[in-house]
N, C-alpha and C positions, 0 to 999 in steps of 0.2 A: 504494500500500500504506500504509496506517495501521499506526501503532505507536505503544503509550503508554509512555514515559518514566519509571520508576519511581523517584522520591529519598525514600530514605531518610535521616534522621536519627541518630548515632549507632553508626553501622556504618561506619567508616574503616579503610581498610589503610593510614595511617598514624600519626603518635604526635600528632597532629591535636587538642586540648582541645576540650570540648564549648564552643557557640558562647556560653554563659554566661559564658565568660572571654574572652573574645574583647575588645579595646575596639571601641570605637563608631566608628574609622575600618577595623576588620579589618570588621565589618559592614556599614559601607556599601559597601566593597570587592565585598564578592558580593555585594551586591545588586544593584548597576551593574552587576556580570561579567551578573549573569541577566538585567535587564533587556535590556544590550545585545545578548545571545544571543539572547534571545525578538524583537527588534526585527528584527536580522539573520534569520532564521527567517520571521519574517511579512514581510518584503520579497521574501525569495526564493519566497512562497506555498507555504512547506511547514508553519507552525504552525499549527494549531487550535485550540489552546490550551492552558493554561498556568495551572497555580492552587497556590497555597500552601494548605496542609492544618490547621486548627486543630491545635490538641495532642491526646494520648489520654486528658486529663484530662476533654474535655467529647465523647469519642466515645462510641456507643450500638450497643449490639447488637439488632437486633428481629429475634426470631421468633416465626414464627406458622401455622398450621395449614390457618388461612382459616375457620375457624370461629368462634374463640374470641376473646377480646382477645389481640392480640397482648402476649409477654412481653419487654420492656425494661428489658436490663442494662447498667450501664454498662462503658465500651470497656475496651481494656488498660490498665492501673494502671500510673502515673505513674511507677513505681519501675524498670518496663521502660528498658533503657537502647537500646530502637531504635524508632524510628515512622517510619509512611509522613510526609514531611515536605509531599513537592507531586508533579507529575506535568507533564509536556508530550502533547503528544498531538499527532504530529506526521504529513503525509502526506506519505509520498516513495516515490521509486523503486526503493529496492532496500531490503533489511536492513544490508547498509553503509553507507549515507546515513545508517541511522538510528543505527548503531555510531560513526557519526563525529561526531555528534550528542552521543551519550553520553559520550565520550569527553571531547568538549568540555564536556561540563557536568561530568563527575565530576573533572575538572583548576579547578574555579572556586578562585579564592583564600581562602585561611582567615584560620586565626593568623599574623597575620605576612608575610600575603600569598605562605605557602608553598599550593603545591594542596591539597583536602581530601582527595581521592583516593575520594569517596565511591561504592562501588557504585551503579547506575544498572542497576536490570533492566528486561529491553527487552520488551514483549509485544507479540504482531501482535493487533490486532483486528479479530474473526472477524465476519465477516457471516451474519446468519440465511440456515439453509436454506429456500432456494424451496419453499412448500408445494405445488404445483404438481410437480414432481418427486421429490417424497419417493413 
């Protein structure tokens, strides 16, 4: 079973400062915490992968008709105090694996080297229906 890994930015259930005040040893802190998570993960052959998300400063909206040029807005505005920050994309055997997973990533160290506490929503990804059967 595949499940994507959702980290948010900004959305903590605890009193957690945004990572702008953070010094530069509480940053490397989690970044070691993810790195060694995602290392642990690709040993045990359940990561797929793993990406950090630019900001919402250079995201784009494209819609489009299929006829026309498509229309290109820019993403949510900076002033938004939550963005999708990364994602994991992990395969395992159960929705618990992947709950423990989350768990562990939403406990990574902050300020201070207290946990962030950051929500981590979990999605199953769904396989195209067989046309064949439809």
């Amino acid at each position: 079973m595949r499940f994507m890994l959702l980290q948010n930015y900004g959305q903590v259930e605890s009193d957690c400062p945004p990572m702008t005040e953070w010094t530069p040893e509480d940053i490397q802190a989690h970044i070691t915490f993810q790195q060694v998570l995602n290392q642990e993960l690709t040993d045990l052959g359940e990561l797929v992968d793993a990406q950090g998300l630019a900001g919402p400063e250079v995201a784009k909206f494209v819609v489009s008709d299929g006829k026309s040029a498509p229309v290109v807005t820019d993403g949510p505005y900076p002033e938004s105090k939550e963005l999708l920050a990364g994602y994991r994309i992990v395969d395992v055997d159960s929705v618990e694996r992947a709950i423990e997973i989350a768990a562990r990533a939403s406990a990574a160290p902050a300020f201070h080297g207290e946990p962030i506490r950051q929500p981590i929503e979990i999605r199953q990804i769904m396989a195209a229906p067989d046309p064949e059967l439809l």
